[in-house]
CHARMM-style PDB file with segment names, atoms N, HN, CA, C and O in Angstrom:
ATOM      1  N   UNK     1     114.755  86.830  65.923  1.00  0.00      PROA
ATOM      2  CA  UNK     1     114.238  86.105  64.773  1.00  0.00      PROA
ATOM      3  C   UNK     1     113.616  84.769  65.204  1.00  0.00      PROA
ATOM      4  O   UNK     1     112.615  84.334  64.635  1.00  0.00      PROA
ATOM      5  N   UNK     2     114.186  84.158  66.161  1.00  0.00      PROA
ATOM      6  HN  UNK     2     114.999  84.512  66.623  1.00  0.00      PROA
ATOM      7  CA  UNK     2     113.419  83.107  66.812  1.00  0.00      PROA
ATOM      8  C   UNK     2     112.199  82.859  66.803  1.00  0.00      PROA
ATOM      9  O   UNK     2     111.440  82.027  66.307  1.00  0.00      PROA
ATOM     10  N   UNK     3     112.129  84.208  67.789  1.00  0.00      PROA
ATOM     11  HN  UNK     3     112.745  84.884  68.192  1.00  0.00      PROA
ATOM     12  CA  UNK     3     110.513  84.501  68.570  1.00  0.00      PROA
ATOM     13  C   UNK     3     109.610  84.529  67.676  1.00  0.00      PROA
ATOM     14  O   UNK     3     108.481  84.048  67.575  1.00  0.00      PROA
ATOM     15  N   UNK     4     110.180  85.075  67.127  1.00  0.00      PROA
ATOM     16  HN  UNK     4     111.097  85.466  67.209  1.00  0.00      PROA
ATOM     17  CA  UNK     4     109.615  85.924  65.656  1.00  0.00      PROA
ATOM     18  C   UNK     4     108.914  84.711  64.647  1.00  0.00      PROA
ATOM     19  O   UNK     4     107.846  84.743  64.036  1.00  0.00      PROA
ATOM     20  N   UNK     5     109.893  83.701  64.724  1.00  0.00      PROA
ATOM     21  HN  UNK     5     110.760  83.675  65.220  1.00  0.00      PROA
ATOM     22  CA  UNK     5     109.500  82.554  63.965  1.00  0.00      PROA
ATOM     23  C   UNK     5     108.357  81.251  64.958  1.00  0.00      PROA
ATOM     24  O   UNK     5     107.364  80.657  64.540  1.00  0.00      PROA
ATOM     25  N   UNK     6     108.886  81.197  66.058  1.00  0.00      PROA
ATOM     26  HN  UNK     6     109.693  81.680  66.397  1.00  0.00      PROA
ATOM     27  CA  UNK     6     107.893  80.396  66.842  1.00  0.00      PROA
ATOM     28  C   UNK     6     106.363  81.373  66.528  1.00  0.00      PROA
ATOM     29  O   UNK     6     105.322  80.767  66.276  1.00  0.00      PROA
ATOM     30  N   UNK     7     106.388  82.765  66.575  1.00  0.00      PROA
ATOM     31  HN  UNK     7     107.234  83.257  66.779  1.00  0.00      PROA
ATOM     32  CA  UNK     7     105.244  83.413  67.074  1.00  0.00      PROA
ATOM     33  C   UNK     7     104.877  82.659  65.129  1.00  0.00      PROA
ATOM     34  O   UNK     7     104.260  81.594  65.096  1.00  0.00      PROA
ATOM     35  N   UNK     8     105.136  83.056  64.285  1.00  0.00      PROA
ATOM     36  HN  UNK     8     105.637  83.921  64.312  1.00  0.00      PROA
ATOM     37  CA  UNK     8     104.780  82.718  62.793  1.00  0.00      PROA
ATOM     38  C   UNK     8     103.973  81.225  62.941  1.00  0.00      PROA
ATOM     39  O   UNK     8     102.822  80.904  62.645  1.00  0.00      PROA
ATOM     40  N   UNK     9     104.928  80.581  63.442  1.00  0.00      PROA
ATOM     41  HN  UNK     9     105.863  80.843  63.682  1.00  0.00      PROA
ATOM     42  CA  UNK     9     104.488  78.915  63.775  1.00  0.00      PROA
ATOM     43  C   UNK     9     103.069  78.695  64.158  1.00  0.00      PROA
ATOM     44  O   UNK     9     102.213  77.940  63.698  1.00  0.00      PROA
ATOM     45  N   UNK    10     103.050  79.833  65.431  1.00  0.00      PROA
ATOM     46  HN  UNK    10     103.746  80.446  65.805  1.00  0.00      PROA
ATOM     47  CA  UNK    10     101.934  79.350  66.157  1.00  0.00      PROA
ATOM     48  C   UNK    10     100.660  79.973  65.442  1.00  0.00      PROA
ATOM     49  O   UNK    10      99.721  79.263  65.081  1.00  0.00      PROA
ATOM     50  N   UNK    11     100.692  81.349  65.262  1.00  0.00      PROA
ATOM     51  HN  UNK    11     101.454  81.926  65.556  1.00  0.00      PROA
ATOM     52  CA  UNK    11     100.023  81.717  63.601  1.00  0.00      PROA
ATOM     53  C   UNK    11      99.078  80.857  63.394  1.00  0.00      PROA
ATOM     54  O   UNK    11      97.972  80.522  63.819  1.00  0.00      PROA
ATOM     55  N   UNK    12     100.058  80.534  62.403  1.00  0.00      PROA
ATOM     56  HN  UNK    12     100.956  80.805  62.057  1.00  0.00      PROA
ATOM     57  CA  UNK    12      99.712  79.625  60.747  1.00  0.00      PROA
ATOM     58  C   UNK    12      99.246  78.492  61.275  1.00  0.00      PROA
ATOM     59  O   UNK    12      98.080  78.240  60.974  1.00  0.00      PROA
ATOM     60  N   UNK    13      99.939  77.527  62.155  1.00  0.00      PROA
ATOM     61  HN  UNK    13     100.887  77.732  62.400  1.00  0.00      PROA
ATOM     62  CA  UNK    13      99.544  76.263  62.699  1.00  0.00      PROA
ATOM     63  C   UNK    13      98.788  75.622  64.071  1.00  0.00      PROA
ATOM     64  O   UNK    13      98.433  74.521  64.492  1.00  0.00      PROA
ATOM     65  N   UNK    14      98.776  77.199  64.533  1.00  0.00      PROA
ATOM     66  HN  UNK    14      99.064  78.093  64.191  1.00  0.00      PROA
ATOM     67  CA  UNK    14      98.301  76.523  66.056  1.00  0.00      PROA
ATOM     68  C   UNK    14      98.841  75.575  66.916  1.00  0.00      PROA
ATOM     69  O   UNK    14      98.043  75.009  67.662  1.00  0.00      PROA
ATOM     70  N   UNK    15     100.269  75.209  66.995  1.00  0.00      PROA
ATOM     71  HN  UNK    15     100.918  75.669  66.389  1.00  0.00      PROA
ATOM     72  CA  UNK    15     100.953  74.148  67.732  1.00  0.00      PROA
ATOM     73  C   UNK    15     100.410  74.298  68.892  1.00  0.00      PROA
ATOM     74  O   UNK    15      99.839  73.245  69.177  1.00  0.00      PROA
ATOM     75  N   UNK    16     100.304  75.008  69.642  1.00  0.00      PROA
ATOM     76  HN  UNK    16     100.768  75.863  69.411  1.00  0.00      PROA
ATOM     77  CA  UNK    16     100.000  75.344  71.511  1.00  0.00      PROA
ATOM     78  C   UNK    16      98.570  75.517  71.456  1.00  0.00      PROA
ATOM     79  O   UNK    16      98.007  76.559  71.120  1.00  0.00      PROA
ATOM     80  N   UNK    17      97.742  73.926  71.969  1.00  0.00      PROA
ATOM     81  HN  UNK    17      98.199  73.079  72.242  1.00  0.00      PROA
ATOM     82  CA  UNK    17      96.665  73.905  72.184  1.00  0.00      PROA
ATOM     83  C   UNK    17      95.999  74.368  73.324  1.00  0.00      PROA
ATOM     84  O   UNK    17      96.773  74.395  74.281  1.00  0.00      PROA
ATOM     85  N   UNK    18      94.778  74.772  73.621  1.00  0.00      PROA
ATOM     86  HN  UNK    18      94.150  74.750  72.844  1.00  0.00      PROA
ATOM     87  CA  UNK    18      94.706  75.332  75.147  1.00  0.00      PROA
ATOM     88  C   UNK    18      93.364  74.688  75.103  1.00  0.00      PROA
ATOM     89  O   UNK    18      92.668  74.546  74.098  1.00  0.00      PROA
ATOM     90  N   UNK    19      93.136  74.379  76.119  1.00  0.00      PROA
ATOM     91  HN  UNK    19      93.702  74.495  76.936  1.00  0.00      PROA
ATOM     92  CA  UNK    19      92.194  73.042  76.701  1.00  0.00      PROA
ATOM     93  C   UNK    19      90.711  73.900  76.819  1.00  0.00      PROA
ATOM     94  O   UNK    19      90.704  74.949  77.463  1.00  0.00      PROA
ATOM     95  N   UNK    20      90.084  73.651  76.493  1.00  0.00      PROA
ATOM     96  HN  UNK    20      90.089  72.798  75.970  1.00  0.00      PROA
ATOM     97  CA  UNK    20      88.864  74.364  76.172  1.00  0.00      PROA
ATOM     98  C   UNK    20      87.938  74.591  77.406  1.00  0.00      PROA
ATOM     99  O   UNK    20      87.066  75.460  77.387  1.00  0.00      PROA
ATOM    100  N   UNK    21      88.198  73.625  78.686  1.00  0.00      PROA
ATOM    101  HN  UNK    21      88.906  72.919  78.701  1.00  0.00      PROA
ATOM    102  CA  UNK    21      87.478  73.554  79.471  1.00  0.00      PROA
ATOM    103  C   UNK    21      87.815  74.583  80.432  1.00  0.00      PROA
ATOM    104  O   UNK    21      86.941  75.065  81.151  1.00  0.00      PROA
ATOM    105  N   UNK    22      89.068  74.964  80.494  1.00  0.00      PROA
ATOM    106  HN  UNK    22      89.779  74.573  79.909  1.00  0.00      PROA
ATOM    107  CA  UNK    22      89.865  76.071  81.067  1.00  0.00      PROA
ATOM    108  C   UNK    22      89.386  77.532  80.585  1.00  0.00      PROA
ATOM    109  O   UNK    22      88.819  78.438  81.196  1.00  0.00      PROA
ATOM    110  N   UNK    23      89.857  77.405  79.177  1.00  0.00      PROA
ATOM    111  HN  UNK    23      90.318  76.668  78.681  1.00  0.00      PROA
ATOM    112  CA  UNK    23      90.156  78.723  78.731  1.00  0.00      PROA
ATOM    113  C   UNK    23      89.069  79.146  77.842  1.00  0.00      PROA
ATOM    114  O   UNK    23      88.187  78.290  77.792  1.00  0.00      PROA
ATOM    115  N   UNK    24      88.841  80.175  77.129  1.00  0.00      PROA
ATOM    116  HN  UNK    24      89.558  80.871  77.169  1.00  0.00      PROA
ATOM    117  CA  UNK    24      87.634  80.747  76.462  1.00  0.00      PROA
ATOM    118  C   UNK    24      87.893  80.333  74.533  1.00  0.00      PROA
ATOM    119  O   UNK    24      87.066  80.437  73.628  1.00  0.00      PROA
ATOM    120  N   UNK    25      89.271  79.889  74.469  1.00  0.00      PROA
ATOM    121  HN  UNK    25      89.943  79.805  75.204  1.00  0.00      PROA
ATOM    122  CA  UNK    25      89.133  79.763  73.247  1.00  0.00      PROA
ATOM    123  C   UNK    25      90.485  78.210  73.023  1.00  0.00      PROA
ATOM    124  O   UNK    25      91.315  77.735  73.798  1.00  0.00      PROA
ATOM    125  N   UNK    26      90.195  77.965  71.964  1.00  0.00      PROA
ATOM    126  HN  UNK    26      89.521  78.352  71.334  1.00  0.00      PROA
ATOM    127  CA  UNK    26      91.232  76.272  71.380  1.00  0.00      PROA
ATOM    128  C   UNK    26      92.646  76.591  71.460  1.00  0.00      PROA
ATOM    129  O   UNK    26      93.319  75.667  71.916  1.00  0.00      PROA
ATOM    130  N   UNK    27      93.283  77.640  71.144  1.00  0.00      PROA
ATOM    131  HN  UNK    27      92.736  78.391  70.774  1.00  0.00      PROA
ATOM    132  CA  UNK    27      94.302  77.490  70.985  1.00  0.00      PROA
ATOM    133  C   UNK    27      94.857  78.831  71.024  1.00  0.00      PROA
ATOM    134  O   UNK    27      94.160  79.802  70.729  1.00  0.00      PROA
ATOM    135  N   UNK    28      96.601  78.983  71.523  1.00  0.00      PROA
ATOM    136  HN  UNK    28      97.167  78.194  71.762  1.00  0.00      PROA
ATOM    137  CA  UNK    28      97.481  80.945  71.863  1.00  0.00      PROA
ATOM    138  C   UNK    28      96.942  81.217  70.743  1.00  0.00      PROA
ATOM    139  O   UNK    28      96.929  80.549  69.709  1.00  0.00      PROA
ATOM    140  N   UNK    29      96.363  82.516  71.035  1.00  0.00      PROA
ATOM    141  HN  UNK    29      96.374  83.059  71.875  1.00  0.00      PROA
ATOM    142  CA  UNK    29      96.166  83.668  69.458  1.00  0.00      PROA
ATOM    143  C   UNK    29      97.615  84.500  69.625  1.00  0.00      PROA
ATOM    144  O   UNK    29      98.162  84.651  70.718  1.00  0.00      PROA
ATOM    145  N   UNK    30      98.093  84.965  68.475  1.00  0.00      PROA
ATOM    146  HN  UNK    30      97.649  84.842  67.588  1.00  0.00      PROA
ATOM    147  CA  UNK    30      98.921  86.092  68.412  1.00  0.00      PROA
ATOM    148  C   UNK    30      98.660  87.142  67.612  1.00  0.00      PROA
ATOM    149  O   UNK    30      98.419  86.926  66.425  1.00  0.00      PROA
ATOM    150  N   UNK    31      98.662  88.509  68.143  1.00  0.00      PROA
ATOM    151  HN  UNK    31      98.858  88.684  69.108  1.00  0.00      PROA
ATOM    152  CA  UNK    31      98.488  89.572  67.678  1.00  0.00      PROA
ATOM    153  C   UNK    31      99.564  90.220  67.191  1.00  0.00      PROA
ATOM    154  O   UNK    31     100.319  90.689  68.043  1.00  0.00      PROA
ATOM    155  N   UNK    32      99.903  90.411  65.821  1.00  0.00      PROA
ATOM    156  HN  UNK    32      99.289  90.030  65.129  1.00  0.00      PROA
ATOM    157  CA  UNK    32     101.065  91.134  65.278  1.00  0.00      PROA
ATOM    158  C   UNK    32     100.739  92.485  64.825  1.00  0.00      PROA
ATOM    159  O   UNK    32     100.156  92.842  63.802  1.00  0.00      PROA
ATOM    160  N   UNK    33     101.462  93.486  66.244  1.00  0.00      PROA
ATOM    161  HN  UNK    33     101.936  93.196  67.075  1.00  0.00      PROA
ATOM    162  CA  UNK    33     101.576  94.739  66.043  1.00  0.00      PROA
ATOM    163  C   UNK    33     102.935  95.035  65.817  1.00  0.00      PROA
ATOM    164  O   UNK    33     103.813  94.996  66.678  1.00  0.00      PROA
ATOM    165  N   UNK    34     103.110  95.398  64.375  1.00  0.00      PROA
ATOM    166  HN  UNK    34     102.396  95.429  63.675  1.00  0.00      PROA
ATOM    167  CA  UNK    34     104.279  95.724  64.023  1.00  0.00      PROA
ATOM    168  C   UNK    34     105.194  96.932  64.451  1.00  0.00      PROA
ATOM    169  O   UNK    34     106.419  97.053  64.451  1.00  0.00      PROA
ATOM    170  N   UNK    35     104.162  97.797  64.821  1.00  0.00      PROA
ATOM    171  HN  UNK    35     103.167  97.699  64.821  1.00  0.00      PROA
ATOM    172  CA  UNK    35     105.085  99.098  64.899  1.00  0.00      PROA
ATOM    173  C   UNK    35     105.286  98.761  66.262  1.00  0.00      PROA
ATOM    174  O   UNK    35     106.329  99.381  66.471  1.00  0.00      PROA
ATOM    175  N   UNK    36     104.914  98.027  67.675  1.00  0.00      PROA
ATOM    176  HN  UNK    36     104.067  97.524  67.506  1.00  0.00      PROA
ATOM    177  CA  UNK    36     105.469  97.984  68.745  1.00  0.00      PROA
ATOM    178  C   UNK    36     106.943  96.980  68.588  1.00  0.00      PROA
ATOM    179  O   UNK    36     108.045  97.113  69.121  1.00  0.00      PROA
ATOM    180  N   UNK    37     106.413  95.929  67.607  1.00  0.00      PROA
ATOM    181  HN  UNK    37     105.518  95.821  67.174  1.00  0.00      PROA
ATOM    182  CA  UNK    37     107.741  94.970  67.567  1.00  0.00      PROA
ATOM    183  C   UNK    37     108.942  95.596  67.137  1.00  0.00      PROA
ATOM    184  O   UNK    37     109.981  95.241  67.693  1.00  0.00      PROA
ATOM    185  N   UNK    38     109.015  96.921  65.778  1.00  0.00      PROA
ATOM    186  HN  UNK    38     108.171  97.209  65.327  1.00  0.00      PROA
ATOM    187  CA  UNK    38     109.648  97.421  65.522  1.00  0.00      PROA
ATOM    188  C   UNK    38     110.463  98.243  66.298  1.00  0.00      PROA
ATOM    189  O   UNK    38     111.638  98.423  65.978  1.00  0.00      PROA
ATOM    190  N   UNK    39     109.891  98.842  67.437  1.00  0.00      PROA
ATOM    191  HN  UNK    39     108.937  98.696  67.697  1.00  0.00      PROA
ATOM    192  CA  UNK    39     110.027  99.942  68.173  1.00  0.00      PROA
ATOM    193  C   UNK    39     110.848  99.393  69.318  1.00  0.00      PROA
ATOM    194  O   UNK    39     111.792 100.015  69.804  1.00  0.00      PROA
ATOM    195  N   UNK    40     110.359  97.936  69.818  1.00  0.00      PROA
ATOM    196  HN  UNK    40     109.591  97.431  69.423  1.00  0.00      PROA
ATOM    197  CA  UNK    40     111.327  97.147  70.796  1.00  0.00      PROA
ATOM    198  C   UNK    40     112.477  96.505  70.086  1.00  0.00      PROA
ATOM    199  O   UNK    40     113.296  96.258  70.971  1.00  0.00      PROA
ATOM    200  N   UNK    41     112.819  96.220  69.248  1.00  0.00      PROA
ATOM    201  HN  UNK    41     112.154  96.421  68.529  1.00  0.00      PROA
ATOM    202  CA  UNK    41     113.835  95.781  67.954  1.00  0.00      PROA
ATOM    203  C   UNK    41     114.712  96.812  68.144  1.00  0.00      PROA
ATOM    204  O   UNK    41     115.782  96.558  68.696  1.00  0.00      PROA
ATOM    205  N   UNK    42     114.356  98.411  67.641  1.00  0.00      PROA
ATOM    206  HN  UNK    42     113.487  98.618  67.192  1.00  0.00      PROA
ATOM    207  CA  UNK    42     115.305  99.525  67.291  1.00  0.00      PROA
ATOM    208  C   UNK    42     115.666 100.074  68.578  1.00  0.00      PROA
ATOM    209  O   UNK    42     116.701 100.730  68.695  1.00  0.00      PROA
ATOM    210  N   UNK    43     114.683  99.798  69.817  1.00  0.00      PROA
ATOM    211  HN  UNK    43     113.842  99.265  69.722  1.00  0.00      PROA
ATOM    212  CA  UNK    43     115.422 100.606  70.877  1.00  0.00      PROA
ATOM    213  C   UNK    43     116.312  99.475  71.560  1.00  0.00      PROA
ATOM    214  O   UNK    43     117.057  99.878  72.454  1.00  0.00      PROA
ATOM    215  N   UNK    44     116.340  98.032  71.246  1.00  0.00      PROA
ATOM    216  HN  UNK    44     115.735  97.705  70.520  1.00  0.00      PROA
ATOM    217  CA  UNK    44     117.529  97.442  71.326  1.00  0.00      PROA
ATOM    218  C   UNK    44     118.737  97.012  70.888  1.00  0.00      PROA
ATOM    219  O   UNK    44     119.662  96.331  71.333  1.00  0.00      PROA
ATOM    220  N   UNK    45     118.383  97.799  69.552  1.00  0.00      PROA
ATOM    221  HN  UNK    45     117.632  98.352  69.191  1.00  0.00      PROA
ATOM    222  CA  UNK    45     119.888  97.888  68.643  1.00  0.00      PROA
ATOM    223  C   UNK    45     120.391  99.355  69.487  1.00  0.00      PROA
ATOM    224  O   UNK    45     121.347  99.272  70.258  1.00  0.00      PROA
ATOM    225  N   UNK    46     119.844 100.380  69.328  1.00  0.00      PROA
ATOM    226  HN  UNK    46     119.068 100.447  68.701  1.00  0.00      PROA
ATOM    227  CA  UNK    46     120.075 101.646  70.275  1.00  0.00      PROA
ATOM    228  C   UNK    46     121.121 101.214  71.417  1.00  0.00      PROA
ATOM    229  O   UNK    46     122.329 101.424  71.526  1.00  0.00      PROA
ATOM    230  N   UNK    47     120.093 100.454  72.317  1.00  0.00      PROA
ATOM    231  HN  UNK    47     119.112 100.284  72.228  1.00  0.00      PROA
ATOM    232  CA  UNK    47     121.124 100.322  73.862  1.00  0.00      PROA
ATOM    233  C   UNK    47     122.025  99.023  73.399  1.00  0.00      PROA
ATOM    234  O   UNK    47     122.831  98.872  74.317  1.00  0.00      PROA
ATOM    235  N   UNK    48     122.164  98.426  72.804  1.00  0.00      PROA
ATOM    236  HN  UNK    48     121.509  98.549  72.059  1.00  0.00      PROA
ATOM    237  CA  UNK    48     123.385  97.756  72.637  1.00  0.00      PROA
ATOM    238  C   UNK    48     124.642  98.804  72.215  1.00  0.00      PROA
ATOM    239  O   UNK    48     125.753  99.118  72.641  1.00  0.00      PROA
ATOM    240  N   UNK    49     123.754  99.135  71.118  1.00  0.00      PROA
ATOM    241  HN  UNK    49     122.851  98.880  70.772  1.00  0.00      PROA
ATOM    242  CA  UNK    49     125.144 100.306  70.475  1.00  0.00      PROA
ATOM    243  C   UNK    49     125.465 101.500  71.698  1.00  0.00      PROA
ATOM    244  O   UNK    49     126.636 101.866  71.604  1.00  0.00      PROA
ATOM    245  N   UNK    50     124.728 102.188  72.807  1.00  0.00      PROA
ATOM    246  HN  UNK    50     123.777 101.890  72.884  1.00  0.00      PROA
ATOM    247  CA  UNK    50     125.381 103.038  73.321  1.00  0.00      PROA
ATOM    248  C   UNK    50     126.040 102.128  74.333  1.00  0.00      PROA
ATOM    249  O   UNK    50     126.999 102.632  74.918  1.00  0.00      PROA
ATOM    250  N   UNK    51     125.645 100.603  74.730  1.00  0.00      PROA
ATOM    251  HN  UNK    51     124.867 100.193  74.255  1.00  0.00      PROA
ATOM    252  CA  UNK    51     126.567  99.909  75.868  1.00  0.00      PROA
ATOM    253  C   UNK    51     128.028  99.749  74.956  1.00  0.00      PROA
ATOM    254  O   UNK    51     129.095  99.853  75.560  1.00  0.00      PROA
ATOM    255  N   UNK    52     128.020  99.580  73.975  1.00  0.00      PROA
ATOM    256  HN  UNK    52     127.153  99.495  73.484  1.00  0.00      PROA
ATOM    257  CA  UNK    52     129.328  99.713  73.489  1.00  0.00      PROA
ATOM    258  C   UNK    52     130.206 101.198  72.834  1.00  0.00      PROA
ATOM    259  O   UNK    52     131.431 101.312  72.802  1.00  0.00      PROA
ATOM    260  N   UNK    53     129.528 101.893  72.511  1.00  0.00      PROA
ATOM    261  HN  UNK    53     128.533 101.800  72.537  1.00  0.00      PROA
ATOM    262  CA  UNK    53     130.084 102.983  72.336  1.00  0.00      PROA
ATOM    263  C   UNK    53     130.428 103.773  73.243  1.00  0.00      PROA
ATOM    264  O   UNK    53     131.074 104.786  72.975  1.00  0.00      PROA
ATOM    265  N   UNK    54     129.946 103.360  74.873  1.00  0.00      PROA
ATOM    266  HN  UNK    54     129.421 102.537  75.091  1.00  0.00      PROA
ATOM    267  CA  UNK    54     130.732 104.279  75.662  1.00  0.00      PROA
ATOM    268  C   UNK    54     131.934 103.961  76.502  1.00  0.00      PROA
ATOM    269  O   UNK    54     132.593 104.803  77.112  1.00  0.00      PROA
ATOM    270  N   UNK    55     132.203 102.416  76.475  1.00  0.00      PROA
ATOM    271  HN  UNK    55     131.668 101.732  75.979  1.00  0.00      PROA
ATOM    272  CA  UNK    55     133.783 102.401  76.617  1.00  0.00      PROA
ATOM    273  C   UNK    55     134.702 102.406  75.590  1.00  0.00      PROA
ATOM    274  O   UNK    55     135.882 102.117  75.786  1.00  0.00      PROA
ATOM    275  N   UNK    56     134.271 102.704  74.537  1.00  0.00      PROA
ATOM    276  HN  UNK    56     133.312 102.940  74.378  1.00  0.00      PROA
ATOM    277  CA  UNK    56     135.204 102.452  73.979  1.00  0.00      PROA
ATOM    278  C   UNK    56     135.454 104.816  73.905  1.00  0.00      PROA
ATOM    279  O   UNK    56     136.538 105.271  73.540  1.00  0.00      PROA
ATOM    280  N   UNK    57     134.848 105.312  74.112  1.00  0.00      PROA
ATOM    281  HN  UNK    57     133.967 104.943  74.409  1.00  0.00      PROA
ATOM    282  CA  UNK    57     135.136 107.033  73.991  1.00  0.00      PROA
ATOM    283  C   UNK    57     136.133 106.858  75.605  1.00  0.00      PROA
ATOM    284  O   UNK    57     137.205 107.454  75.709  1.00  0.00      PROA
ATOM    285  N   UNK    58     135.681 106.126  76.559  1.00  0.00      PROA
ATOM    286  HN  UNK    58     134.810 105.641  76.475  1.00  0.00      PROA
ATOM    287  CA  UNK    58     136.530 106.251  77.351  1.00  0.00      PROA
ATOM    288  C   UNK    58     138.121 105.748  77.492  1.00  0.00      PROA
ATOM    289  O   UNK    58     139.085 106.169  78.133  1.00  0.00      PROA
ATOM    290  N   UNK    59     137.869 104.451  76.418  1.00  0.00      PROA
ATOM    291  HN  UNK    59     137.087 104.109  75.898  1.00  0.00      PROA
ATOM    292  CA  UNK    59     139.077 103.953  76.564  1.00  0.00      PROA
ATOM    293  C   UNK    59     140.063 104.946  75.643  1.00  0.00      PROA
ATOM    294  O   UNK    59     141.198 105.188  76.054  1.00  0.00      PROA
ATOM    295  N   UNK    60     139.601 105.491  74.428  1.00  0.00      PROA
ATOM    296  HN  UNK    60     138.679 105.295  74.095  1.00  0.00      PROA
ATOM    297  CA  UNK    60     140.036 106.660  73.544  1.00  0.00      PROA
ATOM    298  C   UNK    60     140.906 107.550  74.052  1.00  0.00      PROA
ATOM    299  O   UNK    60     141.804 108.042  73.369  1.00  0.00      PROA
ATOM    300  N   UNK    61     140.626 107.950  75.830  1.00  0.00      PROA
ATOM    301  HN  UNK    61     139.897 107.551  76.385  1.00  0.00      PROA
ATOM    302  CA  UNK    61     141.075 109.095  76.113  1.00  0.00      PROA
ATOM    303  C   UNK    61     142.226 108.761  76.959  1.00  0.00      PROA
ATOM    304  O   UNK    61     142.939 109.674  77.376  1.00  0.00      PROA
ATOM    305  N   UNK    62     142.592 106.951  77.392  1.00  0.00      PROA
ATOM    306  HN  UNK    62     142.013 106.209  77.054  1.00  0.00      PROA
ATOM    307  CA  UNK    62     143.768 106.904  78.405  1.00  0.00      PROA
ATOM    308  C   UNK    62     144.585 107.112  77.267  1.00  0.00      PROA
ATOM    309  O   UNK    62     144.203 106.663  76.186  1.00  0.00      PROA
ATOM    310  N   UNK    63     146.044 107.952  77.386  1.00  0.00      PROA
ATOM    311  HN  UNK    63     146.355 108.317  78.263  1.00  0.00      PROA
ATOM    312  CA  UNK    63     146.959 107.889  76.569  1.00  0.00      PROA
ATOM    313  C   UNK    63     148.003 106.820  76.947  1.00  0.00      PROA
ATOM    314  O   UNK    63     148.368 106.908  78.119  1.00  0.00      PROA
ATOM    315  N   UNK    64     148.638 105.706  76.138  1.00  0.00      PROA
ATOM    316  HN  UNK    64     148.341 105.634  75.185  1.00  0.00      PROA
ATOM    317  CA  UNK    64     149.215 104.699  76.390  1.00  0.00      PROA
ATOM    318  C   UNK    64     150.400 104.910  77.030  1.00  0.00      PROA
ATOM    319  O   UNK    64     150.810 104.180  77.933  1.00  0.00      PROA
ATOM    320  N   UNK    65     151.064 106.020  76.548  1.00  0.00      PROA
ATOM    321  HN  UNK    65     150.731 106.613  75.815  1.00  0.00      PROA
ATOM    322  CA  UNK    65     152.107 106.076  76.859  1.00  0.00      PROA
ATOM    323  C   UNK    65     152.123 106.576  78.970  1.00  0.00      PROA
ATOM    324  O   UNK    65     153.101 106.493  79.712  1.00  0.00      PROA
ATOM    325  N   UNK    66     150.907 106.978  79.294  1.00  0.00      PROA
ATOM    326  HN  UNK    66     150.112 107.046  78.691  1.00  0.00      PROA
ATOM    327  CA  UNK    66     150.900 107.460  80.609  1.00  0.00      PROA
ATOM    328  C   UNK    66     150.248 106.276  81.156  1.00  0.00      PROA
ATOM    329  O   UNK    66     149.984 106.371  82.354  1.00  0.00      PROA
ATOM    330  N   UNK    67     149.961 105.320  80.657  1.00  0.00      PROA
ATOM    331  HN  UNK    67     150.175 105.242  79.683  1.00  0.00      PROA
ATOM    332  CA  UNK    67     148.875 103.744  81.099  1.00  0.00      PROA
ATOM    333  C   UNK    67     150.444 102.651  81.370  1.00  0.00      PROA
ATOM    334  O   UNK    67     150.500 101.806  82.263  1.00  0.00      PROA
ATOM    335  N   UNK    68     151.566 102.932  80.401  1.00  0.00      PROA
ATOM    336  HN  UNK    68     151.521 103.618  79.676  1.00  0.00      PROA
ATOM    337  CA  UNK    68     152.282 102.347  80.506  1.00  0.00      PROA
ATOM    338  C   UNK    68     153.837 102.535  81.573  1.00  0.00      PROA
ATOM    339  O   UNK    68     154.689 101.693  81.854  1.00  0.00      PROA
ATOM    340  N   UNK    69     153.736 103.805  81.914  1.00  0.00      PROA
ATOM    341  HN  UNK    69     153.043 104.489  81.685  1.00  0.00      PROA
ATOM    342  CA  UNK    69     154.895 104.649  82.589  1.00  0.00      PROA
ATOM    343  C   UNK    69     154.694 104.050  84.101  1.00  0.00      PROA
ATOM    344  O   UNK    69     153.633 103.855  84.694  1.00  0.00      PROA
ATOM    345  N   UNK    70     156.181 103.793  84.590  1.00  0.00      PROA
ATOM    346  HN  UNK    70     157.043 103.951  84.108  1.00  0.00      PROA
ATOM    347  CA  UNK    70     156.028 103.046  85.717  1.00  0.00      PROA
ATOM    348  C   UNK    70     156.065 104.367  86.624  1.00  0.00      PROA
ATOM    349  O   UNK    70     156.703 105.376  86.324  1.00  0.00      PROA
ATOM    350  N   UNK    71     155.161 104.185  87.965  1.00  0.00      PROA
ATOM    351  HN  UNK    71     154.643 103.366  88.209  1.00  0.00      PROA
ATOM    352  CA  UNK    71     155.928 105.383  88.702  1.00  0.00      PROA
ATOM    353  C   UNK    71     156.344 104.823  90.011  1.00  0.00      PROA
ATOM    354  O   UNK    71     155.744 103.927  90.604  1.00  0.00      PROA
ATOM    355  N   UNK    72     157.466 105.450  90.432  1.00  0.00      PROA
ATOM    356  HN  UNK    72     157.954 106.178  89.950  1.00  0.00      PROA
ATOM    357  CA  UNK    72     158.545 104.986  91.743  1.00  0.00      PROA
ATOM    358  C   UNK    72     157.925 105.400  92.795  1.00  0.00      PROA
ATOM    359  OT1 UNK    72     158.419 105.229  93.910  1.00  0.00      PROA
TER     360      UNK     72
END
């Protein structure tokens, strides 16, 4: 949401000037393609959720009572 909001910023207001003598135009343009932003958004809710959903199927399967049993 940050990014998201700096990129809005720079938008609407142009904060980040770019020196004309350098570059071909006054100031960062931003291009808002939604369906790529969307697509990097959902495939990082995705890998968060499988980095957590797979210890926890593993931890599911130690049974406590054999995690806790001392052996001699």
């Amino acid at each position: 949401m940050v990014g998201l909001g700096i990129c809005f910023l720079q938008d609407r207001f142009k904060l980040i000037p770019l020196d004309p003598k350098n570059y071909f135009m006054s100031y960062v343009p931003i291009v808002w393609d939604w369906p790529t932003i969307l697509a990097l958004n959902g495939a990082t809710v995705l890998l968060i959720a499988l980095v957590l959903w797979l210890p926890t199927i593993i931890i599911n399967r130690i049974q406590p009572v054999k995690a806790l049993a001392f052996k001699k």
